[in-house]
C-alpha positions in Angstrom: 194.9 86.0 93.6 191.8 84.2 94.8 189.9 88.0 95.0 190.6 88.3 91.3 189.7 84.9 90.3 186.4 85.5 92.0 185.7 88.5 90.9 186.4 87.0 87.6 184.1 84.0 88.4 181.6 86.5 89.3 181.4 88.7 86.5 181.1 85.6 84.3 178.3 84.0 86.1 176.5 88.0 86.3 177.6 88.1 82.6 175.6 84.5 81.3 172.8 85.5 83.3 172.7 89.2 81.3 173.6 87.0 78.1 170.4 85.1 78.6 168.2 87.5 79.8 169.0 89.7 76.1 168.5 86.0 74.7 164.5 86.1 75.9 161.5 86.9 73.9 160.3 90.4 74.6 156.6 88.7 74.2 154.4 85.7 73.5 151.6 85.2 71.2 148.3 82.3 73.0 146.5 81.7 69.9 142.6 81.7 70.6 139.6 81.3 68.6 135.9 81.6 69.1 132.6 81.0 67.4 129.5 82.6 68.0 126.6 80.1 68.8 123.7 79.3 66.3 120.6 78.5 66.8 118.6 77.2 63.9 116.2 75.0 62.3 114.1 74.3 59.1 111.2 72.2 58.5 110.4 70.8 55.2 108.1 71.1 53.0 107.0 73.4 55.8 103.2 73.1 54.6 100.2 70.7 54.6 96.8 70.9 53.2 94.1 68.6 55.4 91.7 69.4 52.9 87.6 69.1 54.2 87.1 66.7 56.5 84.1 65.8 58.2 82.8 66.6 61.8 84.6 64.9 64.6 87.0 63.1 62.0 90.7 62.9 62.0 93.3 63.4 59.1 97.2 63.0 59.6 100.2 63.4 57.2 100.4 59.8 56.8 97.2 59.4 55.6 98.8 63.1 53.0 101.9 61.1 52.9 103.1 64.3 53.6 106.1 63.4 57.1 107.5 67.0 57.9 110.9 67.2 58.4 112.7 69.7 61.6 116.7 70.1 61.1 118.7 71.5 63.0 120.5 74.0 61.1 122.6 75.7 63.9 126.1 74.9 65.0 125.1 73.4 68.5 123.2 70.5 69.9 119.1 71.5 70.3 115.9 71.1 71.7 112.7 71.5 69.7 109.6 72.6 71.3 105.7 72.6 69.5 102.6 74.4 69.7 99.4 75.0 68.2 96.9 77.9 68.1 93.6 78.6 68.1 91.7 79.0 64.8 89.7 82.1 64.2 86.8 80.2 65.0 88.1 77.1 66.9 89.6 76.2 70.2 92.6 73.6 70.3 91.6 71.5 73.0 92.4 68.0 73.9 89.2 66.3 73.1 87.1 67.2 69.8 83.8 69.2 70.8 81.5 72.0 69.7 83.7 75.0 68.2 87.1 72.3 69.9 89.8 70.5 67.6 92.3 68.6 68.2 95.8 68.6 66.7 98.3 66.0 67.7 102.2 65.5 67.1 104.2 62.7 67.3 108.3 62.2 66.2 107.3 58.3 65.1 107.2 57.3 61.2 104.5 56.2 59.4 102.8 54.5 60.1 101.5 55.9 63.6 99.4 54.6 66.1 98.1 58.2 66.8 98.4 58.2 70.8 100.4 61.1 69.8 100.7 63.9 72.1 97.7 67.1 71.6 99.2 70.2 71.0 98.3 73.4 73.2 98.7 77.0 72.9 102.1 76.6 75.1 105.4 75.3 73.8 105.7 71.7 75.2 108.7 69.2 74.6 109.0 67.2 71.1 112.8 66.9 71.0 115.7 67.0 72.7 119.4 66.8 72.2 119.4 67.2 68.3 122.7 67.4 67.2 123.5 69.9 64.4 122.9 68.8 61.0 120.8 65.9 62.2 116.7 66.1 61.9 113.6 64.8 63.8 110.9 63.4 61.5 107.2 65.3 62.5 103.6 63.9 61.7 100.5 65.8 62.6 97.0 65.1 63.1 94.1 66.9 63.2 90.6 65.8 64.6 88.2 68.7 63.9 85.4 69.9 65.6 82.0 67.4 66.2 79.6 70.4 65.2 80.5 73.9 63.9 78.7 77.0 63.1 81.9 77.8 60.8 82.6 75.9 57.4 84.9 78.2 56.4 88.9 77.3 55.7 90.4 77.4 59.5 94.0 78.5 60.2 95.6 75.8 62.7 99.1 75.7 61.9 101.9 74.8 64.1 105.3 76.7 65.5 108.2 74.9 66.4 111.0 76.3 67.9 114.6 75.6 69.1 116.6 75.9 72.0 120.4 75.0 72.9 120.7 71.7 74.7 
């Protein structure tokens, strides 16, 4: 009597675990989801017009109440870097000279001081961390050269360019 009620015990306890084993799932869905990262910006109006200026003088965007504006129009958090370039004619250089301008940048509003940093041929830092969405105000200024053989319309605009954070 006790062999049968254990083997009945038995095939009940081997039969719940069967039962719950056909019970199971067969599989599982992990939902996931991704985005591709952007990196973006915009600067607005995008164009400014110094106009004639005379030797060794200095014009900014305050003075054109023309402030540029740099967003960030990607979908992470960036760094913006500046430079300048050489004119057909002129050198960017950090002090104004024969054939040399200067162009400066600096983040502040108007009105600035103009320690501003001089722009160079190489991208150097002029934000960092910009979230997306969120913008970093820009004002230029240019000091052109002290004597020139060239009075024609120069070229000297500016690139700025974004990284991820």
């Amino acid at each position: 009597m006790k062999s049968l009620i254990a083997t009945l015990f038995t095939l009940g306890v081997v039969g719940m675990v069967i039962g719950a084993a056909v019970l199971g799932a067969s599989e599982a869905t992990i939902t996931a989801k991704v985005t591709v990262q952007k990196i973006s910006l915009s600067v607005s109006d995008g164009s400014i017009e110094y106009g004639i200026i005379p030797a060794g003088q200095s014009k900014s965007t305050c003075d054109l109440n023309d402030t540029q504006t740099v967003t960030n129009d990607g979908n992470v958090a960036e760094d913006f870097s500046i430079k300048g370039k050489d004119s057909q004619y002129w050198t960017l250089a950090s002090t104004p000279g024969f054939e040399q301008y200067v162009h400066k940048f600096d983040t502040s509003s108007c009105p600035v001081t103009w320690g501003g940093t001089p722009l160079t041929t190489s991208y150097q830092t002029m934000a960092t961390n910009v979230a997306p969405n969120a913008t970093t105000t820009l004002n230029l200024q240019i000091t052109v050269p002290t004597a020139t053989n060239h009075y024609t319309e120069q070229d000297v605009s500016v690139t700025v360019m974004a990284a991820a954070h």
